[in-house]
N, C-alpha and C positions, 0 to 999 in steps of 0.2 A: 480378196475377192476371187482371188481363186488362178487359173492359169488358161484362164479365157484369153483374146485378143479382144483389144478396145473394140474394132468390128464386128465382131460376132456378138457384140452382147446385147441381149432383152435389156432394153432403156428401163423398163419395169424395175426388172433387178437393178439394176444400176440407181434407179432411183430411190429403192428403199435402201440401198447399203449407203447411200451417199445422206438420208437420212439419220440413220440408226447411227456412221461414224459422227455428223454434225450434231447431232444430239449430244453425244460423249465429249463438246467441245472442239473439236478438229475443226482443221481452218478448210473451206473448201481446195485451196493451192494445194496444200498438204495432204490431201486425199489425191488430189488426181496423179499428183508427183511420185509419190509412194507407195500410192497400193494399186496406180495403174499403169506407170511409167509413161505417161503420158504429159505435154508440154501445160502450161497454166491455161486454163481456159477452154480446153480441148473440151472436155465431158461438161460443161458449164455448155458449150455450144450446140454439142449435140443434143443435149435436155433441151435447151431452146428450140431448136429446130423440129422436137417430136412431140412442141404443144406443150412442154412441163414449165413452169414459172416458179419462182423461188418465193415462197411466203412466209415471214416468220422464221427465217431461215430451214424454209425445210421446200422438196421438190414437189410439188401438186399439179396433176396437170390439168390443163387450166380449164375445160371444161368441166371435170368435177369441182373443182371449186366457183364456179358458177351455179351448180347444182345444190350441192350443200350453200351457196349464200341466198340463194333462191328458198329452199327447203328453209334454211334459220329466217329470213324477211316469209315466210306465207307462214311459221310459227308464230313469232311475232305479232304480224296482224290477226291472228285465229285468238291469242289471247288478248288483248286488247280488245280488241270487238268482238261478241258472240251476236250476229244480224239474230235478231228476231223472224220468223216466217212472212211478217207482213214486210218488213226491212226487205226484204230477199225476192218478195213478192214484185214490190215497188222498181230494185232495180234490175230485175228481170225486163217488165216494162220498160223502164227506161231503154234497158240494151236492144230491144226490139222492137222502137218506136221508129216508124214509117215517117221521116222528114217530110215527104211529100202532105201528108196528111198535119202536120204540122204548121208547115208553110199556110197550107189550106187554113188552119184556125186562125193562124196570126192574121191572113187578109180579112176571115171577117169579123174576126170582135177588135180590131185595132179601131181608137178613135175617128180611123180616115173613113170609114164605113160602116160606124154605128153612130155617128154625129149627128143628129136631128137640129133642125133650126125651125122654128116661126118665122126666120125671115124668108120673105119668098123673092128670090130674083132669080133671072134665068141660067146662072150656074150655079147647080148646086154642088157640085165635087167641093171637097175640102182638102186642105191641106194641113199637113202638122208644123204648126215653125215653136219657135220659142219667141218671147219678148221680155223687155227689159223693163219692167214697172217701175214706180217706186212703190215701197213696201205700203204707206199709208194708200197709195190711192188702190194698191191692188186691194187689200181689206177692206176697204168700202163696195170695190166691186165683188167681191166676195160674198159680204154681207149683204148686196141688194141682188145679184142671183138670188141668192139662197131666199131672201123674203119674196122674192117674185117668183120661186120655183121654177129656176133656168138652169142651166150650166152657165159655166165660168164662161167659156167660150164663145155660148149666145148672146150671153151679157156682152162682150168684148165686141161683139160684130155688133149688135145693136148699137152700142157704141157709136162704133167707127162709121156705121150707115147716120145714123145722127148727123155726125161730124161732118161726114162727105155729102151732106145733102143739105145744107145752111148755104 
């Protein structure tokens, strides 16, 4: 490596020479004992301390290899998928879609305010719940909406005003 002092050295250099000898097999102890008369660990520590990470036995520092995995994962995805212009169209939109305005559609086509009923009482707000039928008797109500050209749910309130008013 030369007749540098372990302080004065460019970590750069340091780091390709401690590649090129681990490449040739050399143990990392053995490099820094040897060819920098330095204790075990010394130059292991200082690469750590200037961002380099040991990969595949070899010193990379780490934010390039964040870059090149970055770089190999956006290749990857580029061949796998080639988006179409309407593809790209679409999630353009999507990236640009105003929540606020969204929010706005869900309140008015959600069933809680587009629910029409023939029954007339004095409240008409609806609510959404779920119920537990049995499967026979839901299919009949099913089948008599649909021949009396109601919703499921009119049907079920008809129902239940039936019921509560015997």
């Amino acid at each position: 490596m030369g007749d540098y002092s372990v302080n004065n050295m460019d970590m750069t250099k340091v780091a390709e020479y401690m590649n090129s000898e681990l490449k040739k097999g050399r143990t990392q102890k053995d490099i820094e004992i040897n060819d920098f008369g330095v204790n075990e660990k010394v130059i292991k520590n200082r690469l750590d301390r200037k961002g380099y990470k040991k990969i595949n036995n070899q010193w990379v520092l780490e934010h390039e290899q964040l870059i090149n995995t970055t770089n190999k994962t956006t290749e990857i995805i580029q061949e796998k998928k080639a988006f179409n212009n309407d593809e790209v169209e679409k999630m353009e939109k999507l990236l640009t879609l105003d929540i606020n305005i969204l929010n706005q559609m869900i309140n008015e086509y959600t069933t809680k305010q587009t629910t029409s009923s023939s029954i007339r009482i004095k409240d008409t707000t609806t609510t959404v719940t779920s119920l537990r039928l049995n499967q026979s008797i839901y299919s009949l109500i099913k089948e008599t909406a649909q021949i009396e050209g109601i919703g499921i749910s009119e049907m079920i309130n008809k129902c239940m005003l039936d019921y509560l008013n015997k």
